[in-house]
Kinemage of the C-alpha trace (Angstrom):
@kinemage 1
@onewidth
@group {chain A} dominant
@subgroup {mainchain}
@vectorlist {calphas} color= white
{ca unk a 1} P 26.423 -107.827 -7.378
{ca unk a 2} L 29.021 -105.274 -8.489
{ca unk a 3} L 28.139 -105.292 -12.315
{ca unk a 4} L 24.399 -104.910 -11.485
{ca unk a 5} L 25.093 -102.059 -9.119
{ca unk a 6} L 27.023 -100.431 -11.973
{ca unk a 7} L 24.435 -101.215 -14.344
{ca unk a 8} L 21.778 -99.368 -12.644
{ca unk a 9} L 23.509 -96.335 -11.849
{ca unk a 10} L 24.660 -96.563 -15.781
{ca unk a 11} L 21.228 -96.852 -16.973
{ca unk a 12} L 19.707 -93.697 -14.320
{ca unk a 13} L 22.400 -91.955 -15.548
{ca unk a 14} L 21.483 -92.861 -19.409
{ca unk a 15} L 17.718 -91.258 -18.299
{ca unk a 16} L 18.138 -88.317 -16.739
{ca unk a 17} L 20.706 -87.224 -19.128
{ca unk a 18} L 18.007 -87.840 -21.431
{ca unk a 19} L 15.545 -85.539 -19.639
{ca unk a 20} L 18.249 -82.799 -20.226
{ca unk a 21} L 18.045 -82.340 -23.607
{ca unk a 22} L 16.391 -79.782 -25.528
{ca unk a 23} L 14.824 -80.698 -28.400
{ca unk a 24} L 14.245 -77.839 -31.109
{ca unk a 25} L 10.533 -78.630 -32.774
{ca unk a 26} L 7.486 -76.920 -34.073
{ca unk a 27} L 4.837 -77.367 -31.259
{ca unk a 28} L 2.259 -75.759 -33.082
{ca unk a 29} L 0.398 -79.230 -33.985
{ca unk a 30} L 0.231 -79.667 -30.410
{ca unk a 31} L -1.285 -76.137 -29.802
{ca unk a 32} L -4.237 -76.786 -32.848
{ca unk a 33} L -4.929 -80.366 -31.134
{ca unk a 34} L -5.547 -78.185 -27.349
{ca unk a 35} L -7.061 -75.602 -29.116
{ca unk a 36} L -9.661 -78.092 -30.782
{ca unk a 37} L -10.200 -79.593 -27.795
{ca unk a 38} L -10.810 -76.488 -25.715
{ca unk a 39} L -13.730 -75.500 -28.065
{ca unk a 40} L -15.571 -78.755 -27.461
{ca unk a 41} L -14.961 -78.075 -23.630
{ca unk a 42} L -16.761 -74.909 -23.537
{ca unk a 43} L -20.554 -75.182 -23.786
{ca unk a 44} L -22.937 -73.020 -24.144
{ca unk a 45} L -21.510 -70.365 -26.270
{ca unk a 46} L -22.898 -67.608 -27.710
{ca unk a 47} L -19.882 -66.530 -29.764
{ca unk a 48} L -18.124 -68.496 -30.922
{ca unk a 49} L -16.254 -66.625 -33.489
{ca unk a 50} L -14.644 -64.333 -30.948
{ca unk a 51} L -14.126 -67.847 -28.657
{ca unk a 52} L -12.144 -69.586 -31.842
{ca unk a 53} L -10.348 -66.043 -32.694
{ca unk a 54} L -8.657 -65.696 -29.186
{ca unk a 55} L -8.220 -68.866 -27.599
{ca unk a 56} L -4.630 -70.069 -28.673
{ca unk a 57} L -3.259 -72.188 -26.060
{ca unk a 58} L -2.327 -69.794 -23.328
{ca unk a 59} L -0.648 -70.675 -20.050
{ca unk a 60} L -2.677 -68.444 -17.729
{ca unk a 61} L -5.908 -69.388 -16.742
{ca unk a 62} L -6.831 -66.328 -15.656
{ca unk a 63} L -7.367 -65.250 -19.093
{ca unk a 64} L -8.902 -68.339 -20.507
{ca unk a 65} L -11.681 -68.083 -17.703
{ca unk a 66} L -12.567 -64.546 -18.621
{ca unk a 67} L -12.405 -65.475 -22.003
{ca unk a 68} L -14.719 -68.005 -21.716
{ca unk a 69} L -17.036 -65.508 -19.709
{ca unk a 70} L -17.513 -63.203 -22.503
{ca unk a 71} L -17.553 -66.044 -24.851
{ca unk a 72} L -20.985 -67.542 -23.229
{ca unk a 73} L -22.314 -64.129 -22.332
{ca unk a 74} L -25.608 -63.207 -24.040
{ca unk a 75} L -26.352 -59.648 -23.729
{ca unk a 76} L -30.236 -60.458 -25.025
{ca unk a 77} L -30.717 -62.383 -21.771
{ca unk a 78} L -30.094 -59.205 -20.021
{ca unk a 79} L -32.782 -56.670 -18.697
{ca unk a 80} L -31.099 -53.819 -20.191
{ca unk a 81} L -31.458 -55.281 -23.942
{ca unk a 82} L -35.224 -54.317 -23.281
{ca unk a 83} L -33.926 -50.403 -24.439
{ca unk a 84} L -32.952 -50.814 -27.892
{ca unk a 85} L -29.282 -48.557 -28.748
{ca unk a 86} L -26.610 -48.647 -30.940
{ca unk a 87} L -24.550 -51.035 -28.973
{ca unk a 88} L -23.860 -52.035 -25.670
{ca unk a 89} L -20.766 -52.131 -23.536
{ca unk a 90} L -20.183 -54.786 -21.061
{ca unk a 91} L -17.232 -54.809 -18.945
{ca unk a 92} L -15.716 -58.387 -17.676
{ca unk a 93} L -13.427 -57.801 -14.975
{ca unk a 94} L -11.364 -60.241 -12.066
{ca unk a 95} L -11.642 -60.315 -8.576
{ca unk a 96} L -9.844 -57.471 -6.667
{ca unk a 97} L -7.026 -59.718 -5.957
{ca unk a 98} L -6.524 -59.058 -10.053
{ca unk a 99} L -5.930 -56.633 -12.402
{ca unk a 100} L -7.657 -57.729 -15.695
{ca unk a 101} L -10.294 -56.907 -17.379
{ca unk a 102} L -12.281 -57.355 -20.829
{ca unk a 103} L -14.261 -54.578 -22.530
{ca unk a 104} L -17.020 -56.003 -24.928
{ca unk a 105} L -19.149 -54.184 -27.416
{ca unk a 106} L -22.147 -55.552 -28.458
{ca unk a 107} L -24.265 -54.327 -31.549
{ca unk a 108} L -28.477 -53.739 -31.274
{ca unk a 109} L -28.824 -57.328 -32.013
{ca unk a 110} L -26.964 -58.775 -29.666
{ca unk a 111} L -23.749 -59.722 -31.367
{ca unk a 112} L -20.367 -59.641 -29.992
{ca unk a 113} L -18.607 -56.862 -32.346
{ca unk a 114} L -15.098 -56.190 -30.610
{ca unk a 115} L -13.112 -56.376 -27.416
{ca unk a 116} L -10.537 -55.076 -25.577
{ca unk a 117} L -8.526 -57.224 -23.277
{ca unk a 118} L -5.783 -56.373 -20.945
{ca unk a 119} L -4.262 -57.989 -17.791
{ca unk a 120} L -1.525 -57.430 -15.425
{ca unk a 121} L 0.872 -59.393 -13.970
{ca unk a 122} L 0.176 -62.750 -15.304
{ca unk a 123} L 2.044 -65.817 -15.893
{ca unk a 124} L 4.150 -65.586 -19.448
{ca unk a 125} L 4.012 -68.059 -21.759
{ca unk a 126} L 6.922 -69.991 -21.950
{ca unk a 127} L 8.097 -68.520 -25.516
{ca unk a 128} L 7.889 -64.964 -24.307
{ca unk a 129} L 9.741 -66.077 -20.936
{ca unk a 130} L 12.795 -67.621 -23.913
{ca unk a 131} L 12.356 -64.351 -25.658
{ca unk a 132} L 13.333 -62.584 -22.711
{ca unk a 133} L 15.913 -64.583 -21.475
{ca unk a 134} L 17.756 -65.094 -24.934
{ca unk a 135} L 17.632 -61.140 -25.474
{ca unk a 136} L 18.157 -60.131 -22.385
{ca unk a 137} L 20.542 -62.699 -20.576
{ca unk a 138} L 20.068 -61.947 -16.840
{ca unk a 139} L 17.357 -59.777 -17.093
{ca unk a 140} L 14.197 -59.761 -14.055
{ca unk a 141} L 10.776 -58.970 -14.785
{ca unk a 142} L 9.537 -56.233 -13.382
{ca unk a 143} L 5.982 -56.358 -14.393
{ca unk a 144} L 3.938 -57.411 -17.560
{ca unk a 145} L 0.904 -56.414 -19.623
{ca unk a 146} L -1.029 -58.900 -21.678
{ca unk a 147} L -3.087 -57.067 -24.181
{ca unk a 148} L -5.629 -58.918 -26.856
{ca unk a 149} L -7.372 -56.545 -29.262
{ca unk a 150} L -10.820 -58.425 -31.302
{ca unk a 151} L -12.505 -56.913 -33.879
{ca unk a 152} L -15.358 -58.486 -35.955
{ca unk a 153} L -13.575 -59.925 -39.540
{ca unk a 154} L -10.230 -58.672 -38.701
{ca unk a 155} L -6.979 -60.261 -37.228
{ca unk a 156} L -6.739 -60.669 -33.822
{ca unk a 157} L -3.914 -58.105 -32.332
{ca unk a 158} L -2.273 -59.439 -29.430
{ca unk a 159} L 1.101 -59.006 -27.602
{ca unk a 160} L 3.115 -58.535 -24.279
{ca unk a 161} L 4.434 -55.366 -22.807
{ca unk a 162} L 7.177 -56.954 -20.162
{ca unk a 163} L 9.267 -54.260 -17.983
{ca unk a 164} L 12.822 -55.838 -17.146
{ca unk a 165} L 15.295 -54.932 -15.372
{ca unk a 166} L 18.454 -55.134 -17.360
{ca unk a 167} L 22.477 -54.758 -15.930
{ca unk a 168} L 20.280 -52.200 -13.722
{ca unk a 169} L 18.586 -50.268 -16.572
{ca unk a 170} L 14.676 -50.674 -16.846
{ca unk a 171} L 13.387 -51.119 -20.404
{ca unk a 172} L 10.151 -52.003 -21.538
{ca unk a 173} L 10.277 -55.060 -24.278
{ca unk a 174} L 7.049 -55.850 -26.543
{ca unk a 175} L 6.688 -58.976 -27.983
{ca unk a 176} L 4.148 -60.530 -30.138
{ca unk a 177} L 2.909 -64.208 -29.426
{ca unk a 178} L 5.349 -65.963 -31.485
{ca unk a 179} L 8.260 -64.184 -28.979
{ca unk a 180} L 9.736 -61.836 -31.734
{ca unk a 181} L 10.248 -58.269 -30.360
{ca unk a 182} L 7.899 -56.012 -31.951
């Protein structure tokens, strides 16, 4: 009865030191496989270019539901398309509660030219959170800023503006998606 006793406190042991390891891996396969995924899950959409460009696997589902907002909106549904213009601006904002919002510009035809995202306070990606705490050993975050910039046939700009509190000295860190300080 002994030996088993010993045996199973051996082999517990054996697994939850194994949960304590950090491995150090690419996840980016992982990240293409969601991101595939999430564009079958969204129906419906109207642009899908913009939908592709800016939906990387993000933590915060606040974003990805306003993303998905503007990415199934179509502005020629809409009574005011009746007026023909230039463009059209559409802004996509949260609840009160919330402080995000996306701008959207629309051309005379309909199509989704650029946006401008930007929203406060929300839940960092795990890299960025690393970044932070690997730069900035004992740092607390103050705030943050999420900001996501679209533009028809150009690269996506996107980063995080993160306030910290530092040894008691506030400094405001930017850092691109990948968590390299920009």
């Amino acid at each position: 009865m002994k030996h088993i006793i010993i045996c199973v406190i051996a082999f517990a042991y054996t697994l939850l030191n194994h949960a304590q390891i950090a491995y150090n891996h690419d996840p980016s396969p992982y990240y293409n496989h969601i991101r595939e995924i999430s564009y079958r899950a969204v129906t419906n959409v109207a642009h899908i270019d913009y939908f592709k460009a800016t939906a990387a696997f993000k933590d915060c589902k606040r974003i990805t539901f306003l993303e998905k907002k503007v990415a199934q909106f179509n502005i020629t549904k809409q009574p005011v398309f009746k007026n023909p213009k230039k463009s059209y601006t559409v802004v996509f904002k949260e609840n009160e509660n919330y402080k995000g919002q996306i701008i959207a510009k629309y051309d005379k035809v309909g199509k989704l030219i650029e946006t401008n995202e930007r929203f406060c306070d929300i839940r960092l990606p795990r890299i960025i959170r690393s970044c932070i705490n690997s730069n900035f050993p004992g740092a607390i975050i103050q705030s943050n800023l999420y900001v996501l910039s679209y533009s028809e046939n150009k690269r996506v700009l996107e980063f995080y503006k993160v306030k910290i509190d530092h040894n008691g000295k506030k400094e405001t860190v930017k850092i691109d998606t990948k968590g390299n300080i920009i």
